[in-house]
N, C-alpha and C positions, 0 to 999 in steps of 0.2 A: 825602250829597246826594240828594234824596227825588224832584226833581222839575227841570226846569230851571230856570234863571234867566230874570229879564226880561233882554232886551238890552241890556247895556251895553257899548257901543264905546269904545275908546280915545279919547283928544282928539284931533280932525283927522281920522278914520277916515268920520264919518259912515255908518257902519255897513258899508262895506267895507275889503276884503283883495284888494288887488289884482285881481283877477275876479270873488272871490269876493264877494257880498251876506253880509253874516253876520245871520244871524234873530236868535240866542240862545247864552248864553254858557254851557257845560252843566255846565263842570268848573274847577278853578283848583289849580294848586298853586304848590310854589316854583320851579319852571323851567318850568313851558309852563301854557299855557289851550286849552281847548278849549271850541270853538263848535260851532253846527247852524249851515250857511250852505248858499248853491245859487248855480249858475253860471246865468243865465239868455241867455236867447238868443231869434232873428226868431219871431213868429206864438204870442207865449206858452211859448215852451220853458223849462224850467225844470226843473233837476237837483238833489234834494238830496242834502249833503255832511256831513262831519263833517270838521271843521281841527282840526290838533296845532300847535297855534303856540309855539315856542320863543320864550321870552322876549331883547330885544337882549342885553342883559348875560349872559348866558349864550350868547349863540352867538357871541362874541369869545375864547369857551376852545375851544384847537383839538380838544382830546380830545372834548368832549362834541357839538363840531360833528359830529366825523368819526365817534363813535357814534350820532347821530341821523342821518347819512347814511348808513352802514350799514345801520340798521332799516331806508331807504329802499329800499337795494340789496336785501336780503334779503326783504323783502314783495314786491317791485317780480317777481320771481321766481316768487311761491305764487299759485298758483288753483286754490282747490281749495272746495268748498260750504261747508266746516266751518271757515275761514279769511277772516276779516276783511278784506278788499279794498284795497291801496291805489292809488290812480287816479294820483294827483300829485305829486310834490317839486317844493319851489322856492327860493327865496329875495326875498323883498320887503323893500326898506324895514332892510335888516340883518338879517330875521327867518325864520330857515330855519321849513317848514310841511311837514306832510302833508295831504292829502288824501284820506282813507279811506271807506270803506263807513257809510252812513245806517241803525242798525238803530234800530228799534223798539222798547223793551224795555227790560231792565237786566239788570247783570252778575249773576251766582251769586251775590256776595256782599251785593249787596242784597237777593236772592233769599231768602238764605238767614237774612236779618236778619229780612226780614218773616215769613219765615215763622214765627221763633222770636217773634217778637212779638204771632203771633196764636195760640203756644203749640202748633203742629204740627211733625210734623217731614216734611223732603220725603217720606224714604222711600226704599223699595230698586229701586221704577220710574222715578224722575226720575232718582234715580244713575246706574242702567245706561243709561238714555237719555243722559246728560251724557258715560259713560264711552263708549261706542258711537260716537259725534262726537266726541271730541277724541283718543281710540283713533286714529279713522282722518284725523285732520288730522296727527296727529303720525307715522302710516306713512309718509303722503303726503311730510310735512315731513324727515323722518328719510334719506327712501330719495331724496330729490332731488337735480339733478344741475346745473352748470353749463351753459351754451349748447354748450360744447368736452367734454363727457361727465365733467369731472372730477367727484367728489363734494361735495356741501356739508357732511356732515357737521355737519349742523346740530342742535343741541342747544339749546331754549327756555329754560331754566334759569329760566323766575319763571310755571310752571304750579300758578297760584292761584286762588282766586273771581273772585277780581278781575279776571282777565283771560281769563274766562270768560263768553261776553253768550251771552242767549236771551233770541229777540226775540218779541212781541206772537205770533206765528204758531207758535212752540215750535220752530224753526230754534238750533241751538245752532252758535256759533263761540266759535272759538280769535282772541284778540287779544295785539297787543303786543308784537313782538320787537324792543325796544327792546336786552335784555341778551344777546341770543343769543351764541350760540359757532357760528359758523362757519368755511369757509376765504375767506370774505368779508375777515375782520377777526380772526380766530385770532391775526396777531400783534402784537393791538392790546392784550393782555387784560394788564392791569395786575398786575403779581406784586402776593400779599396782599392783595387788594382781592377780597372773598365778593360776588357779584354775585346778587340774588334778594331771600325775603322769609323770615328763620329758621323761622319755623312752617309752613313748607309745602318746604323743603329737603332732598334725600338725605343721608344722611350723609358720604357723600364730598364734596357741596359745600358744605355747611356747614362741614368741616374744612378745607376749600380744595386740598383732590387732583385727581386728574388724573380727568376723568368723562367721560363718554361717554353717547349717545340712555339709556341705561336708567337717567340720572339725572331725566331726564323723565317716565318709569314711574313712581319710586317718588312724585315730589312726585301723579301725576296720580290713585296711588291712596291719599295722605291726600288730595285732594278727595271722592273717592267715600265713603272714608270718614265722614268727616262728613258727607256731604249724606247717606248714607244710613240713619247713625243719630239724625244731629240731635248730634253732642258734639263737642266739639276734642279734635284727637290729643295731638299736641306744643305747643300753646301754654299758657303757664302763667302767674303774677301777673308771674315779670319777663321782659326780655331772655334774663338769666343762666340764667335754670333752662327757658325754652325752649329754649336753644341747646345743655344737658343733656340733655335730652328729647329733641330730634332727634339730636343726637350717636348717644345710647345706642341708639334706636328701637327702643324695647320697645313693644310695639302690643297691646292686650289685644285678642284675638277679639272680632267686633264682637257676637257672641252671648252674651259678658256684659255687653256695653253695652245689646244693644236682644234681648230674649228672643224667641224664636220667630226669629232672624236666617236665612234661608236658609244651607244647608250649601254647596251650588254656590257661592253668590256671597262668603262667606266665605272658600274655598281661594281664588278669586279676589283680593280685598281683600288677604291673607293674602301670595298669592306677592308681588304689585303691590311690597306694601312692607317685602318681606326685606331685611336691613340690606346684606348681601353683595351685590353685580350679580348675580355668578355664580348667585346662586340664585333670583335674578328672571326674570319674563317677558323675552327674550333680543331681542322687537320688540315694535313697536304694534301689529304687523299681528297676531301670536299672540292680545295682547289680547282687540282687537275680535272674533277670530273665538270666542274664548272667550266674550266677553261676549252676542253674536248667539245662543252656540248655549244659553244660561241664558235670555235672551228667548224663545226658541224654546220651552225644555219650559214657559215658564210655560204659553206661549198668548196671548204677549202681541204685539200690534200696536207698529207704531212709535209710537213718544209724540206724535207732533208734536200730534193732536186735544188731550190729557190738560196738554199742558205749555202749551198755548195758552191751554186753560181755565186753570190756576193762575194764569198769568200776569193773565188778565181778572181773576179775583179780587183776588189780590196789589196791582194795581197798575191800579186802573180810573180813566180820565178822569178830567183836572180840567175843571171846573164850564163851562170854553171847547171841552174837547173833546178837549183836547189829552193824546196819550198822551206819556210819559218817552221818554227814549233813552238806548239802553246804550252807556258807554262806558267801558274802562276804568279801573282805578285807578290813577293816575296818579306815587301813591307809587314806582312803577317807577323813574322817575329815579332818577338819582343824585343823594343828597343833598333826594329831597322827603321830605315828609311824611306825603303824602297828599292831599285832596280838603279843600279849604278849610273843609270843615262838621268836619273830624275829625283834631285834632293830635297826630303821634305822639308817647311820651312814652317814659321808661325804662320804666314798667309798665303792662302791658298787658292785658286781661281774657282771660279763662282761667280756670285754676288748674289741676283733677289732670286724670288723665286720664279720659274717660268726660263731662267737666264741659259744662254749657251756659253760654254767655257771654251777657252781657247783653247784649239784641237793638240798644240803641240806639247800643254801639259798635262802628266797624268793624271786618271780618276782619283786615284788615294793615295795621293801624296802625302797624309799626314800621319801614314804608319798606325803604328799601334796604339790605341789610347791608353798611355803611362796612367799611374797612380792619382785619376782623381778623387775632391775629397767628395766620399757620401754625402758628410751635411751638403755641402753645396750644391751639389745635382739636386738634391730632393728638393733645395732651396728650388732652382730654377722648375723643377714640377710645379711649384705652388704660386711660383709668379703668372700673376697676370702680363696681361699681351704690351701692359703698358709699365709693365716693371720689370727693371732691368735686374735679371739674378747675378749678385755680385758677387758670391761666393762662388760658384761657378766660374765665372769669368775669372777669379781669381787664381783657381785651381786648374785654369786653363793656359793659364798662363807661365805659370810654372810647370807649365807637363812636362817638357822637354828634362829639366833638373829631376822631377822625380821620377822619373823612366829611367835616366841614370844613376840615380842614388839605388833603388830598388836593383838593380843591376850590380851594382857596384856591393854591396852588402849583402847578396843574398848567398845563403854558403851551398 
């Protein structure tokens, strides 16, 4: 979805949400819609918003209630610059909402669409600026604490494009803890149920083990990854052989993908997405300070001038004036597809690794990863490079059925 939508209200709505005036409707999937709307108030006051509105028929399943209330608790918590804001929960009408931060802009993975469609690639300074901001929203997010000192313990578990905005002004946030792991809802998490998006997964939770903050590491350096050479890591033509792919995480040095690749920021890339924890960066915070001190020998300033300008190019006013708005991709849910312009399918664009996808379809198209089986992921951990894990592939292939079924049966 390129641009917003005209305003289209529900019947009876007359273009509000209970306080809310809703403008424009910016996003659609199979469980919620998202709008632009503002709270207005005496002498011209007037606030713009961005609504997450859960569909009724969906907010009658108590699981998916109490995980949209969750994200509510858990944002309700974070402020921090690099962190997507949210103002509001509620419930109207049968229809729980959020109320979030109004940016400007679009997600990384629009970002990263246009940019292959006008045949560039972002490059190793929009990376380290992207890695720099969501480095230190995830220290922030990582090292956070309860009101009473306990830990949150909080792990994002679906650090993708898509839930990556940079706005009109090159301000970069972290959105969407819709799947998070914390001590919020820790013991809400559904055995066998892979919660995230397979092509952007560590391998411990694509197999579905027990993960911790430095599985956020590894999915946040396959983003840098490709935003910095322009290729996909682990996504390939299906399900099945990306869910191989991230399994395995064989990662070719991005310096045989994109020649002349800096050496600093390579060991960087490199540790980000070692297959083991143990031999990853151990925080966010090591990250960022790693990533600050490779900005530093270039002699590079902050991006925000640089990624403002891209962004003007990228994505300049329509014909009334009006710029986009970033909002995530909404494929998050449980059981969506994605973003009404773009249906996820068994096969998905890709192919080997090093490959450029064709610009006109989305980065994560294949939603949320439904209920695969344990055995089978830990199978495909134990295959070697020359053995095909079939019980994964199995369980992949049915994913579509059991994301329904789970859906269908859960009270």
């Amino acid at each position: 979805m390129d641009r917003v939508n005209a305003l289209s209200p529900a019947p009876g709505e007359e273009g509000r949400f209970g306080k809310y005036r809703i403008i424009q409707q910016l996003a659609s999937g199979g469980m919620a819609h998202i709008f632009l709307a503002s709270i207005d108030g005496p002498d011209g006051f007037s606030k713009s918003c961005v609504i997450k509105r859960i569909l009724p028929e969906y907010a009658s399943l108590e699981a998916f209630s109490r995980m949209f209330a969750d994200e509510a608790k858990v944002a309700a918590l974070l402020t921090h610059p690099n962190i997507v804001q949210i103002f509001d929960f509620g419930k109207i009408d049968g229809q729980y909402y959020l109320a979030m931060e109004w940016i400007q802009g679009a997600s990384l993975d629009r970002v990263l669409r246009h940019a292959w469609n006008a045949s560039f690639t972002l490059g190793v300074r929009v990376a380290v600026d992207v890695g720099i901001a969501i480095s230190s929203a995830l220290a922030y997010a990582h090292s956070k604490t309860l009101p009473d000192g306990t830990p949150l313990r909080l792990v994002h578990r679906d650090i993708t494009p898509g839930n990556v905005l940079v706005s009109r002004d090159g301000i970069i946030k972290l959105a969407d803890f819709g799947i998070v792991k914390s001590t919020v809802n820790l013991e809400r998490t559904v055995a066998g149920v892979v919660k995230g998006k397979y092509a952007y997964m560590s391998p411990e939770q694509i197999s579905n083990r027990e993960l911790d903050h430095r599985s956020d590491l590894f999915s946040l350096g396959i983003v840098l990854y490709e935003a910095a050479t322009g290729s996909r890591l682990f996504k390939r033509d299906t399900i099945e052989a990306t869910i191989l792919a991230t399994s395995h995480a064989e990662v070719p040095p991005p310096s045989q993908v994109t020649p002349g690749f800096p050496p600093a920021l390579e060991r960087i890339l490199l540790r980000l997405l070692a297959k083991e924890p143990q031999a990853r960066y151990q925080s966010a915070h090591e990250v960022h300070e790693d990533l600050e001190k490779f900005r530093a020998s270039q002699q590079w300033t902050s991006g925000g001038r640089e990624l403002a300008a891209l962004m003007a190019t990228l994505f300049p006013p329509d014909k009334a004036g009006r710029h986009s708005t970033a909002v995530p991709i909404i494929g998050s849910l449980p059981g969506s597809n994605g973003l009404s312009s773009g249906a996820g399918t068994g096969r998905t664009s890709g192919g080997s690794p090093g490959s450029r996808p064709p610009a006109p379809r989305d980065l994560e198209d294949e939603g949320t990863s439904p209920a695969t089986s344990i055995e089978g992921a830990t199978a495909a951990e134990q295959a070697g490079a020359e053995g095909f894990p079939w019980g994964i592939a199995m369980a992949a292939g049915v994913a579509t059925i059991g994301s329904a079924l789970f859906w269908y049966f859960v009270a």
